[in-house]
C-alpha positions as CSV (number, residue, x, y, z in Angstrom):
1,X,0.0,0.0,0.0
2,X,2.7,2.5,1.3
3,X,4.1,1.6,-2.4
4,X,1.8,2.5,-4.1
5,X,0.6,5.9,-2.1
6,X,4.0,6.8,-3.2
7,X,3.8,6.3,-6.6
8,X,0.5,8.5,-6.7
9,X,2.6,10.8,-4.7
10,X,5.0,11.1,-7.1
11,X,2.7,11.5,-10.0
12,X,1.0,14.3,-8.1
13,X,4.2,16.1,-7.7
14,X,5.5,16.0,-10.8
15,X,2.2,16.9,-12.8
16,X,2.3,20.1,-10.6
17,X,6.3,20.8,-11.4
18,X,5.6,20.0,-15.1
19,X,2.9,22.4,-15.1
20,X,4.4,25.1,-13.4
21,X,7.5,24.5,-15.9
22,X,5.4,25.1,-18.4
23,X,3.7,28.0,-17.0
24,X,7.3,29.4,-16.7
25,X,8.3,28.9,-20.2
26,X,4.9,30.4,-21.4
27,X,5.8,33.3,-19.4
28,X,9.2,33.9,-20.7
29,X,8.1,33.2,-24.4
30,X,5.8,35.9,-24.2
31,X,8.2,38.1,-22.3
32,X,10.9,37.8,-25.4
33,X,8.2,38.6,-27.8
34,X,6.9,41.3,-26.2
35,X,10.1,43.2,-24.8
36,X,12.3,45.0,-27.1
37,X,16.0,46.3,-25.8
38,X,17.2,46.9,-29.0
39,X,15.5,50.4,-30.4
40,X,16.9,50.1,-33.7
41,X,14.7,50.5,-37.0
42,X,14.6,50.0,-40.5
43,X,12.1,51.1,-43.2
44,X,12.6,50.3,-46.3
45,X,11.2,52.7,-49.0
46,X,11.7,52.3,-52.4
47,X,10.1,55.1,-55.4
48,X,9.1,54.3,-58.6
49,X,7.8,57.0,-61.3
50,X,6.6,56.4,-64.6
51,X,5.6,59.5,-66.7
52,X,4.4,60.2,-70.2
53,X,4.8,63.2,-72.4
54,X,2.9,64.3,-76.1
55,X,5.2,66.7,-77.9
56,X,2.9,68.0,-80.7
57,X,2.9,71.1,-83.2
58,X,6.2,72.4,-81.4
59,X,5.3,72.2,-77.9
60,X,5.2,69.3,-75.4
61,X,2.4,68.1,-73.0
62,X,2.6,66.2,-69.6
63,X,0.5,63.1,-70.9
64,X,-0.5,61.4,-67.5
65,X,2.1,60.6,-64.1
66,X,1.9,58.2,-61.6
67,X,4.4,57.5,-58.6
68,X,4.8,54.8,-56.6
69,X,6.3,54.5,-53.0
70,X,6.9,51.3,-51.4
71,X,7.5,50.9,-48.0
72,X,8.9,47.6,-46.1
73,X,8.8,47.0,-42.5
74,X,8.0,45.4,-39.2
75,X,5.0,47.3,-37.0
76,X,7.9,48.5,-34.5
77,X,9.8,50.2,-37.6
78,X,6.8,51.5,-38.6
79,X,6.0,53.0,-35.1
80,X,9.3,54.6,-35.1
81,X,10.0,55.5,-38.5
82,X,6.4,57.1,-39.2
83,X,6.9,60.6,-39.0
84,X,10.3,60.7,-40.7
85,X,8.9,58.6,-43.5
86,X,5.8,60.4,-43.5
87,X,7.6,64.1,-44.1
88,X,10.3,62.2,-46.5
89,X,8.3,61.0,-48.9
90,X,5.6,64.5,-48.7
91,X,8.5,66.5,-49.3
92,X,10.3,64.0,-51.9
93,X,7.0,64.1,-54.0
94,X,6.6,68.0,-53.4
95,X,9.7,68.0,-55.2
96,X,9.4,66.4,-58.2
97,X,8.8,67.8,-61.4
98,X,5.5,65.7,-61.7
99,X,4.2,67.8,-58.7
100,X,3.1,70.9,-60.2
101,X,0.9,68.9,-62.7
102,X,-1.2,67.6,-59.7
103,X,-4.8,68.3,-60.4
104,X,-7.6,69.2,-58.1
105,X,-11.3,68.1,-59.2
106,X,-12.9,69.8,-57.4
107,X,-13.5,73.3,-59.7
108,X,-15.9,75.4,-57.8
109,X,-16.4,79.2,-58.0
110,X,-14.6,79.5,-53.9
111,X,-11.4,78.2,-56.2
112,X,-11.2,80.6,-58.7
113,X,-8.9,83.7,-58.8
114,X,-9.1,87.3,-59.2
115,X,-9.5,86.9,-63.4
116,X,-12.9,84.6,-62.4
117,X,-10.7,81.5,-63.9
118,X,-10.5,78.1,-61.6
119,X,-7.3,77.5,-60.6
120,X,-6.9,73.5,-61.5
121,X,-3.6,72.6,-60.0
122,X,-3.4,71.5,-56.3
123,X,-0.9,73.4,-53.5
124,X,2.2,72.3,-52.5
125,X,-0.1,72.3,-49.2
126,X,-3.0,70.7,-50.7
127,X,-0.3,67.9,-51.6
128,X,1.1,67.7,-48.2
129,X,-1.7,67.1,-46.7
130,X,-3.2,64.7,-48.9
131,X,0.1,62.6,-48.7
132,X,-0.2,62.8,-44.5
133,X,-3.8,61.7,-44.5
134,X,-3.6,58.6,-46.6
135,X,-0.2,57.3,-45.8
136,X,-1.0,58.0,-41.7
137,X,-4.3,56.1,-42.5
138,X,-2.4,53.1,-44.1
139,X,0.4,52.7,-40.7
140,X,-2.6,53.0,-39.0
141,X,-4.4,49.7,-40.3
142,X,-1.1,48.1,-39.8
143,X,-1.9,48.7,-36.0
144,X,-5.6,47.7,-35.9
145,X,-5.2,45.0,-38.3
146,X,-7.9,42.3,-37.3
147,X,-8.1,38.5,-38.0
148,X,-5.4,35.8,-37.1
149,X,-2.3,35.7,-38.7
150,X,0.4,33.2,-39.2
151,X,3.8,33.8,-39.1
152,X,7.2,32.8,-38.3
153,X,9.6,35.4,-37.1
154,X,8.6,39.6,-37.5
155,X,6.0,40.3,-39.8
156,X,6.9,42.4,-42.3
157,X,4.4,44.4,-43.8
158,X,4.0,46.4,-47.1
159,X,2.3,49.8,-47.6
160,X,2.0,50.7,-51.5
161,X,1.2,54.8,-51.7
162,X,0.3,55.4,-55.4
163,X,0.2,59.3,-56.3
164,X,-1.3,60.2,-59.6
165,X,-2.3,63.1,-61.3
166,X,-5.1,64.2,-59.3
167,X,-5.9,64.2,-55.1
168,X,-8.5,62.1,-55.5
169,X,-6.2,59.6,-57.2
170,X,-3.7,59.6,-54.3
171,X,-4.0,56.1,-52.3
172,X,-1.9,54.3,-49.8
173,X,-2.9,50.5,-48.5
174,X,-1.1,47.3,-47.1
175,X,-0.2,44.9,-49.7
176,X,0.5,41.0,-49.8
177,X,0.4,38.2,-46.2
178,X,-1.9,35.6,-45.3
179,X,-4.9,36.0,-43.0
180,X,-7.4,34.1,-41.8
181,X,-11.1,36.2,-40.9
């Protein structure tokens, strides 16, 4: 009997060790994923413009523009590198030649000038801001990004910003992974 009891015993005592162990382990698994020491970034961006021009009766036309930026990165990168690579790529844009040829559709008589005539091409401003609004939007559904997702290591994720040659054309979203609703 006294065998036996100890045997049981035994059992007992190491179910409750082998579950605490794992209890343990659980708790630093999450602890490593969750606690970052190292507060280095990367974001990878990467621009690609494709324009088209009509030269006709001596002159020459813009004939249609779109740029692309790519951007490559893990949700910390993005959460650290946002504001840099939000004003980077505003003021990269802003500065190419393509910019002034950015169209507003919206033509109503508060947007005309002092001749009466509607000023069609967007701000600087106007361009800054519509650059801010959709690329913030876009980090931001990194961050609220719902469903279940598998992966092995840091997900990377990919926010494609497309900027045509009008405002309303301007559009930034994630791009590519595997989810599961």
């Amino acid at each position: 009997m006294t065998t036996k009891m100890s045997i049981f015993i035994a059992i007992i005592v190491l179910v409750a060790v082998s579950s605490s162990m794992i209890s343990f382990f659980s708790i630093l698994n999450v602890n490593a994923q969750t606690e970052n020491t190292n507060s280095e970034y990367s974001l990878s961006i990467s621009k690609d413009a494709t324009s088209g021009l009509i030269v006709t009766d001596g002159a020459s036309y813009v004939n249609g523009f779109d740029t692309t930026y790519t951007l490559k990165g893990t949700q910390f990168d993005y959460d650290k590198a946002r504001d840099l690579a939000v004003s980077g790529i505003a003021e990269d844009f802003i500065n190419s030649p393509t910019s002034g040829y950015v169209m507003v559709n919206d033509t109503s008589p508060s947007r005309s000038n002092a001749t009466g005539l509607a000023n069609p091409f967007a701000s600087p401003e106007q361009i800054n801001e519509k650059i801010n609004s959709v690329l913030n939007s876009a980090i931001d559904d990194i961050f609220s990004d719902s469903g279940l997702t598998f992966t092995i290591g840091p997900q990377t994720y990919v926010i494609k910003c497309t900027f045509g040659d009008t405002l309303d054309s301007f559009e930034c979203s994630q791009v590519g992974g595997f989810k599961l609703f």
